[in-house]
VOGU-3710 file (C-alpha; in Angstrom, 3 decimals, decimal comma):
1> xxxxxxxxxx> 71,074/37,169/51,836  69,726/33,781/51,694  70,884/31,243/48,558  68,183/31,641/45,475  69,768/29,807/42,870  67,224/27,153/44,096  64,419/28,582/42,206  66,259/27,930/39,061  65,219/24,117/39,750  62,362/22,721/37,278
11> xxxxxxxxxx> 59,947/22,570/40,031  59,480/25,923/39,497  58,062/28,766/36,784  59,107/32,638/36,160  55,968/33,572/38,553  57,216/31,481/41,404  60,768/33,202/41,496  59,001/36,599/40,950  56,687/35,825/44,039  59,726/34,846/46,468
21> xxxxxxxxxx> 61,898/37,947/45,059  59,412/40,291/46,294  58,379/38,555/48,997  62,050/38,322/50,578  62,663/42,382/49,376  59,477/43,016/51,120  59,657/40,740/54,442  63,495/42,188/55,143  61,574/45,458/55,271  58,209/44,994/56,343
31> xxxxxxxxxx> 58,185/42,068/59,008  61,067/43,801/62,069  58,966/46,235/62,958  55,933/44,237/63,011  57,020/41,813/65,803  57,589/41,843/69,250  58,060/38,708/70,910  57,429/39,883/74,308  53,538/40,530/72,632  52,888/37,703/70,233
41> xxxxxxxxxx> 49,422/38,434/70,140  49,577/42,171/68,812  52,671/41,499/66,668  50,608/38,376/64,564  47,216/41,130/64,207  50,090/43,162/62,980  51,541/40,459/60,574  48,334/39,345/59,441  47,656/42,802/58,452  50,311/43,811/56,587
51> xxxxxxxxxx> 50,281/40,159/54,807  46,797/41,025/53,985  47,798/44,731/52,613  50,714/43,590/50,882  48,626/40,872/49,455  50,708/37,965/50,652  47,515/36,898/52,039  46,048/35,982/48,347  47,910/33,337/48,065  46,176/31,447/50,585
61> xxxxxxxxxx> 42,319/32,146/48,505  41,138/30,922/45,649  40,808/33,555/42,739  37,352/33,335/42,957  37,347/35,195/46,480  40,332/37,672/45,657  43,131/34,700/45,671  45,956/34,687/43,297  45,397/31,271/41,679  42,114/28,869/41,177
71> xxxxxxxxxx> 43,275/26,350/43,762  46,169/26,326/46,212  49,659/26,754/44,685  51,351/24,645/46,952  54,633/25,467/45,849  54,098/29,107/46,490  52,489/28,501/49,847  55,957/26,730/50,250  57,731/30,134/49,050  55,622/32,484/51,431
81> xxxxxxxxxx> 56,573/29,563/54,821  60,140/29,826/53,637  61,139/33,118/52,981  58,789/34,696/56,133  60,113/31,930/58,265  64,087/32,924/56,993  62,993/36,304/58,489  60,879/35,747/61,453  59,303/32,540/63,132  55,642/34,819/63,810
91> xxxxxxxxxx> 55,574/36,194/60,088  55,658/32,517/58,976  53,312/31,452/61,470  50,423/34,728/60,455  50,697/33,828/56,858  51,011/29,754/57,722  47,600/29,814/60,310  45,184/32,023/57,642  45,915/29,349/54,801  45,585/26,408/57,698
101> xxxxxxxxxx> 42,517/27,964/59,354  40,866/28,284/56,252  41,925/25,319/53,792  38,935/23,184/55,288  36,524/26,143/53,628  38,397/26,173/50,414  38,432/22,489/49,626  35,045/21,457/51,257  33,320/24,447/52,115  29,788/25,744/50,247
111> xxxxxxxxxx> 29,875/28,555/47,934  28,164/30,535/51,138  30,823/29,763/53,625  33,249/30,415/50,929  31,763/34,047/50,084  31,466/34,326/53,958  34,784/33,783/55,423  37,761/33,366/52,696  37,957/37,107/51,419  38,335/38,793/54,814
121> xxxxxxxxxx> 41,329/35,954/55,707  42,638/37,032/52,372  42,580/40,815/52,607  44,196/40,394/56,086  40,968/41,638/57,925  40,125/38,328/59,160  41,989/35,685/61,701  40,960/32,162/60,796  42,269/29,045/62,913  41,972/25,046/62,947
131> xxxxxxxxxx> 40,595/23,163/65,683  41,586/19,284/65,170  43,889/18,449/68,484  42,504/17,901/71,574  43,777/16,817/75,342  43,623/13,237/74,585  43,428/13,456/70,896  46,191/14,724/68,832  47,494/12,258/66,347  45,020/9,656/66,888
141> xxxxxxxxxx> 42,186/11,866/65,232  40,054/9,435/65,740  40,116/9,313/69,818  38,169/12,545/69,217  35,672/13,225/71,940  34,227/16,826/71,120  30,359/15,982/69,795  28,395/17,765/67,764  24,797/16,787/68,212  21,352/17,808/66,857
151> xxxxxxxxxx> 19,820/20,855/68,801  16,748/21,933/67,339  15,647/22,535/63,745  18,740/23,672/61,439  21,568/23,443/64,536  24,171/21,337/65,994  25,510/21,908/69,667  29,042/21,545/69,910  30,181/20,254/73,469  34,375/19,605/74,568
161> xxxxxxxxxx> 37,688/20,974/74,652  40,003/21,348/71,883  43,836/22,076/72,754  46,996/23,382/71,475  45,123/25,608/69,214  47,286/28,039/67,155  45,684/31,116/67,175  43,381/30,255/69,848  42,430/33,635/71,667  43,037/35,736/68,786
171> xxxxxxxxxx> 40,736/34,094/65,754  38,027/35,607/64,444  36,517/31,621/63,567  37,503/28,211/63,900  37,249/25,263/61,987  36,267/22,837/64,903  35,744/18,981/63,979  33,736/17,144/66,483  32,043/13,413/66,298  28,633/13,251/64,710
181> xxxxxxxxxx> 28,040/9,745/64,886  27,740/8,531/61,463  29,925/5,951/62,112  32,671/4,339/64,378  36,124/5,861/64,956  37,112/8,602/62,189  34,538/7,854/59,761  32,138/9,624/62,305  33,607/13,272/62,610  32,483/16,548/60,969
191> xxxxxxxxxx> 33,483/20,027/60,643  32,059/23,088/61,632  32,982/26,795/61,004  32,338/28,629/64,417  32,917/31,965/65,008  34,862/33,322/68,175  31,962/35,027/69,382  29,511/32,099/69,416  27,875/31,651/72,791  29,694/28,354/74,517
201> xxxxxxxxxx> 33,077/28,872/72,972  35,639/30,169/75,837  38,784/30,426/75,637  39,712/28,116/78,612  43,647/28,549/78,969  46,540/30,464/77,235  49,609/28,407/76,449  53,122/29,249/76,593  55,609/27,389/74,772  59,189/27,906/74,460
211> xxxxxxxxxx> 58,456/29,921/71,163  55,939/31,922/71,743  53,123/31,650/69,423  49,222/32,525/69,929  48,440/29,497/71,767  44,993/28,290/73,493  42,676/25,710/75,050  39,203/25,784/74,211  36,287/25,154/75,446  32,590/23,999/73,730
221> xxxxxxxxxx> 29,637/24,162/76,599  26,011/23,856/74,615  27,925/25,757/71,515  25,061/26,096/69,459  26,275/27,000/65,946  24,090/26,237/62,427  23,883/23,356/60,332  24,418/25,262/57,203  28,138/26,241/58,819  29,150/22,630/58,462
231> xxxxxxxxxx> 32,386/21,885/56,298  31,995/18,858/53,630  29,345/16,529/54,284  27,952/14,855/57,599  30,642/12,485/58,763  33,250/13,399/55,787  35,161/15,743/59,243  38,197/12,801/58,808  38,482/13,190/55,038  38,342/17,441/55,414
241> xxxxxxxxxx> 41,410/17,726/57,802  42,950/14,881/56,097  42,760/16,619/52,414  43,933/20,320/54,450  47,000/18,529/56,404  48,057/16,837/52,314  48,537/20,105/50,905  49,718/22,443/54,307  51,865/19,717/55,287  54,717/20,276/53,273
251> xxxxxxxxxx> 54,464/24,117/54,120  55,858/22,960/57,245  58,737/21,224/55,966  59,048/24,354/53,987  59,044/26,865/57,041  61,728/24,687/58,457  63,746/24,928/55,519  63,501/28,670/56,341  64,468/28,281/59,579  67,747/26,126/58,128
261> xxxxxxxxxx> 68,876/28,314/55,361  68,965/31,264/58,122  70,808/29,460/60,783  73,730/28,318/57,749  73,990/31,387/56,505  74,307/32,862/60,049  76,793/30,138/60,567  78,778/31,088/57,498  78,987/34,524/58,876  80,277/33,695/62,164
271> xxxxxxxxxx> 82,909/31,629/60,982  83,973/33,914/58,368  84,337/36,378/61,232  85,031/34,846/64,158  88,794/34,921/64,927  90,582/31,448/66,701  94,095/30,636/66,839  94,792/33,663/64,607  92,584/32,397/61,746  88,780/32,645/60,670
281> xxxxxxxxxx> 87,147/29,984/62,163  85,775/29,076/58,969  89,792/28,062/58,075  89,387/24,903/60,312  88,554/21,910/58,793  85,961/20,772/61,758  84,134/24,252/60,939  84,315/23,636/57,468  82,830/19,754/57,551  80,051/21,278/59,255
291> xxxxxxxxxx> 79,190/23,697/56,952  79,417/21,351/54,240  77,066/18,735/56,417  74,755/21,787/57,138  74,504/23,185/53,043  73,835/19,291/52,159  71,008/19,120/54,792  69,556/22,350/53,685  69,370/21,629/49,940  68,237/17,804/50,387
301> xxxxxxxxxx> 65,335/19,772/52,271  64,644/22,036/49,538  65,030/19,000/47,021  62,362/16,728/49,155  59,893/19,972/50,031  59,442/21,383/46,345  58,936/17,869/44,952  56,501/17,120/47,177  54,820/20,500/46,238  55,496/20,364/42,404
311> xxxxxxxxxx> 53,980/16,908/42,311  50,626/18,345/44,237  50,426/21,348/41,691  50,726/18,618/38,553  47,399/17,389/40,071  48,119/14,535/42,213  45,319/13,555/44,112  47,329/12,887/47,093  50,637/13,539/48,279  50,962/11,656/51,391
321> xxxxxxxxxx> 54,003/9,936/51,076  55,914/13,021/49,410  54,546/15,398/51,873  55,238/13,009/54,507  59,071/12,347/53,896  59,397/16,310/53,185  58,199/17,161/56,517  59,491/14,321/58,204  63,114/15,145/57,015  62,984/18,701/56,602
331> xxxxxxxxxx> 62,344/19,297/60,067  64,555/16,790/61,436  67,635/18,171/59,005  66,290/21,532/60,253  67,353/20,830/63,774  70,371/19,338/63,215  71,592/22,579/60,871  70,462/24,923/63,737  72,303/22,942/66,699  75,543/23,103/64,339
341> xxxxxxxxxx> 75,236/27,053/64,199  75,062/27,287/67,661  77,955/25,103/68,350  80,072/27,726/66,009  78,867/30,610/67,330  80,022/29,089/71,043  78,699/30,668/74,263  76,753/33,355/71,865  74,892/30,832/70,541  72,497/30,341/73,629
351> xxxxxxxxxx> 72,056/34,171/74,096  68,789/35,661/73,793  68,650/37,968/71,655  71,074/36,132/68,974  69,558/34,470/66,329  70,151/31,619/66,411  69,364/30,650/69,556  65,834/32,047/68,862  65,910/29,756/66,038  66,894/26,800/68,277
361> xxxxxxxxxx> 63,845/27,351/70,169  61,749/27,854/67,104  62,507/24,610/65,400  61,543/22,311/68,187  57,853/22,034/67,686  58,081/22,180/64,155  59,292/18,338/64,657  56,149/17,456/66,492  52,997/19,389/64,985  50,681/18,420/62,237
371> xxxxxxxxxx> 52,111/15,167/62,757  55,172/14,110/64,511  57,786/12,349/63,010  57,073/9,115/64,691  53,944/9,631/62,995  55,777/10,133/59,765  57,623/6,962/60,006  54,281/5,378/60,012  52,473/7,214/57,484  55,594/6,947/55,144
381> xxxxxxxxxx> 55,923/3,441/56,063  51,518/2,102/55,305  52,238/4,452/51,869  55,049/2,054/50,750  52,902/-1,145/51,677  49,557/-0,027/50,205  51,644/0,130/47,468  53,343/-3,126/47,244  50,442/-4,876/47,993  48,215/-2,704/45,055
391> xxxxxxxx> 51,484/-4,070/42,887  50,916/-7,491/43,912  47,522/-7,464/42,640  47,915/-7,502/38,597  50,967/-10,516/39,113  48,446/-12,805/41,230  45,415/-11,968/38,640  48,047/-13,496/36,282
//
């Protein structure tokens, strides 16, 4: 049973603890059944629709379209990441990629794409997915060579590729930004809701990663899709996937968190178990430093995660530092607690079939996607200079 006494902390309110107390009942239950890794693709139309049933899936909707709050409540998107991912690296990825593939709508969208495409995602009926990355384009958003370009009265035809698409394959729409032209670099990008079945869109390769997730390459040939499915305004594609990555960001230092407080607790079990020398292996005081190492790692996570969240929910505009250092550290501490537990549990560690080992592999590109944390460094590090030199400004006025 993972630790709760976290959700005690004043980042948090009575419905918040409520939420991830019948969330975690519910997932122990629900989400083993659901999933078979040898099928990712059936298990997440399986996830997504039990989310959906459940109502999980509300949480990633406004209100207004059968949500459970006006806005995004980051902190509880942070609950749903951690407690599914605690459970099952595909139950945090179904709820994770319906909140993802849709935020773009939610923050940006028209009432009409709104009406359109946010209740079925939240009802479970619906498989939504973002399309940002692309071969030569992943954290440099603005190398982005998929074009959207006028194509007759009220269209745009989208022409590219777009790669290492979650969901890709098994979405019912994407959120595709492509360059419009407005202007140089990433103030010339704009985003487009296309569905899977839009004439031009093929799905040009399946990927397999060491986790396997739903997973594709697509492909844009004369994609001819209407103006009126555009996200935000022409050219505002940058500011859209910016504003969705500030408040899903931290969801993914929040998964990893999951992923953590599993492998410690799974660690804690094995060494309270495990026999050597005569003794628990949890009696040695090697086992013991690591545990402490590993609980201190987990709970600085937690710490870094929820403020980042609490301080978007009290209205901050941005988050971008605070979202930055909690997914930045969260998934670095993440790995670190998860190579520990399979050091204790030995030559069962790299099993399949054991935990954590399937943990070990699921961590990995939790380090690298929606912004590695090289990229981190960097975004962490501009944050902290912007500021100093916005400081600097009132004392040289003087």
């Amino acid at each position: 049973m993972p630790d709760a006494t976290f959700l005690t902390w004043p980042f948090f309110e009575p419905p918040h603890a409520r939420f991830a107390g019948d969330l975690r009942t519910w997932a122990a239950h629900a989400v083993p059944p659901l999933v078979d890794h040898g099928d990712v693709d059936a298990s997440c139309r399986r996830l997504v629709r039990a989310l959906g049933r459940a109502g999980w899936l509300r949480a990633t909707v406004p209100a207004a379209y059968g949500g459970l709050t006006d806005g995004f409540d980051v902190r509880t998107l942070c609950l749903a990441r951690e407690t599914l991912a605690y459970q099952d690296g595909l139950a945090d990825f179904a709820f994770a990629m319906q909140g993802l593939g849709t935020g773009p709508i939610t923050l940006a969208g028209s009432d009409a794409l709104r009406a359109r495409y946010l209740p079925p995602v939240g009802r479970g009926e619906a498989i939504a997915a973002f399309a940002l990355s692309e071969p030569d384009a992943g954290s440099d958003v603005a190398a982005m060579s998929t074009t959207a370009t006028p194509d007759g009265p009220g269209h745009v035809r989208i022409d590219g590729a777009k790669t290492w698409i979650s969901n890709g394959g098994i979405a019912d729409h994407y959120v595709v930004f492509a360059r419009t032209g407005e202007a140089p670099g990433a103030r010339g990008l704009s985003a487009f809701v296309v569905d899977a079945d839009t004439p031009g869109l093929q799905i040009a390769e399946r990927m397999d990663v060491i986790a396997p997730h739903p997973l594709a390459t697509l492909r844009f040939e004369g994609c001819r899709v209407p103006v009126g499915n555009r996200v935000g305004g022409p050219g505002e594609g940058f500011k859209v996937a910016m504003a969705t990555l500030d408040v899903f960001r931290s969801t993914v230092g929040a998964a990893a968190l999951g992923f953590a407080r599993r492998a410690l607790d799974e660690a804690v079990g094995r060494a309270a178990t495990r026999q050597m020398f005569g003794a628990p292996l949890g009696d040695l005081q090697l086992t013991q430093a690591a545990l402490a190492e590993m609980a201190t790692a987990v709970d600085t996570s937690a710490l870094l995660v929820y403020r980042a969240a609490w301080t978007k929910d009290r209205g901050a505009p941005r988050v971008t530092r605070e979202a930055a250092m909690a997914k930045m550290h969260a998934t670095e501490a993440a790995q670190g607690v998860i190579d520990r537990a399979v050091q204790i549990f030995g030559g069962l560690g790299v099993m399949k079939g054991v935990k954590v080992e399937e943990l070990y592999r699921e961590i990995r590109a939790l380090r690298i996607y929606e912004g590695a944390t090289e990229v981190q460094k960097i975004v962490i590090a501009r944050e902290l200079m912007k500021y100093a030199a916005e400081a600097a400004l009132p004392r040289a006025a003087e």
